[in-house]
C-alpha positions as CSV (number, residue, x, y, z in Angstrom):
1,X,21.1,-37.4,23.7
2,X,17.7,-36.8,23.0
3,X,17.7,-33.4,24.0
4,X,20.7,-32.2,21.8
5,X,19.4,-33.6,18.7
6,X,16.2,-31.7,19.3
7,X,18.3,-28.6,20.0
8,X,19.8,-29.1,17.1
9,X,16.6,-29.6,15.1
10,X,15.3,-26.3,16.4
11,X,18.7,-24.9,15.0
12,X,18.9,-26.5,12.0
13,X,15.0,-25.6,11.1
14,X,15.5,-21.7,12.2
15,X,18.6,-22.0,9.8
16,X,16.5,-22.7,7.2
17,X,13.9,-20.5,7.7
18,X,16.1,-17.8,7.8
19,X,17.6,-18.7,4.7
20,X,14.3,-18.9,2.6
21,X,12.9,-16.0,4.1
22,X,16.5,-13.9,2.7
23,X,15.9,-15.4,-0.7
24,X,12.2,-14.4,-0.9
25,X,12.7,-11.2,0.2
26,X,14.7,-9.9,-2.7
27,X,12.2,-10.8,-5.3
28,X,9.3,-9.1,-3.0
29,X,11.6,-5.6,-2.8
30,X,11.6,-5.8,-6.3
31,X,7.8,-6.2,-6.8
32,X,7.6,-3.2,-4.9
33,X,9.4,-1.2,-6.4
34,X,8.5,-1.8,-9.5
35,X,4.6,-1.1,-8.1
36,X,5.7,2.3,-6.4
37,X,7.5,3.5,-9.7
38,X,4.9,2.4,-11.8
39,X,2.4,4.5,-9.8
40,X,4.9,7.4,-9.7
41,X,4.7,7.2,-13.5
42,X,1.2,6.8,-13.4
43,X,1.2,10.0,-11.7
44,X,3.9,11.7,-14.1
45,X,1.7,10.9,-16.7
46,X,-1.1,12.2,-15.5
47,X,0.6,15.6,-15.3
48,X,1.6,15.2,-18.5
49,X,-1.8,14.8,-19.9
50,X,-3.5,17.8,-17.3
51,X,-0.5,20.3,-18.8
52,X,-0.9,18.8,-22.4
53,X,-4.7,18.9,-22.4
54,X,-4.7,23.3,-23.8
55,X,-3.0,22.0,-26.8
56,X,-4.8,19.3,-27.4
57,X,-1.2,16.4,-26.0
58,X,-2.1,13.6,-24.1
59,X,-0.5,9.9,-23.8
60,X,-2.3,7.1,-23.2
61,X,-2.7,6.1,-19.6
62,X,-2.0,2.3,-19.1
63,X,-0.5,-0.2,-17.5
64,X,3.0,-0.2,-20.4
65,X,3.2,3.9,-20.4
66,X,2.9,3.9,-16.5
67,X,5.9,1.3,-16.2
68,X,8.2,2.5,-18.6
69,X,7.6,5.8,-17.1
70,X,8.4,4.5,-13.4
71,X,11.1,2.1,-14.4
72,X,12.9,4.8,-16.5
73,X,12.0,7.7,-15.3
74,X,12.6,10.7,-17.1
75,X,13.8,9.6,-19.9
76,X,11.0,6.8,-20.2
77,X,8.6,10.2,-19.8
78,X,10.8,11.6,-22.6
79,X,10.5,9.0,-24.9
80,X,6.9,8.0,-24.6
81,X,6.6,11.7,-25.6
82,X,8.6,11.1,-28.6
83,X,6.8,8.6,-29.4
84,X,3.4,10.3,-29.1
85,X,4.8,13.0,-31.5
86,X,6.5,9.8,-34.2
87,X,3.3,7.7,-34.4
């Protein structure tokens, strides 16, 4: 009897374990995602700022522009861009 209730111990912990290891894994992909794009909009901006430098463009490099770049992508390049010609 003894055995079998340690048996299913073992089970029951592993059970578990893979349980909270599935629910803090999705929050962890998102981090890194949202890391990546933010560096990829670091980078976009970058660009921006080396092609815009001639005429005298440039947007502010920071943490906000660099995730609204990454998380929307183009359009988030767009419209920082916009918004650099408004205000």
């Amino acid at each position: 009897m003894d055995r079998g209730l340690i048996v299913l111990a073992w089970v029951a912990g592993v059970l578990i374990v893979l349980a909270l290891g599935k629910a803090l894994l999705l929050p962890m992909k998102v981090i890194l995602k949202l890391i990546i794009n933010g560096v990829l909009g670091g980078i976009a901006i970058f660009l921006i700022n080396l092609l815009g430098q001639p005429i005298g463009f440039f947007i502010p490099l920071n943490i906000v522009s660099a995730l609204v770049a990454g998380i929307l992508g183009l359009p988030g390049i767009i419209l920082l861009v916009i918004l650099k010609f408004l205000l």
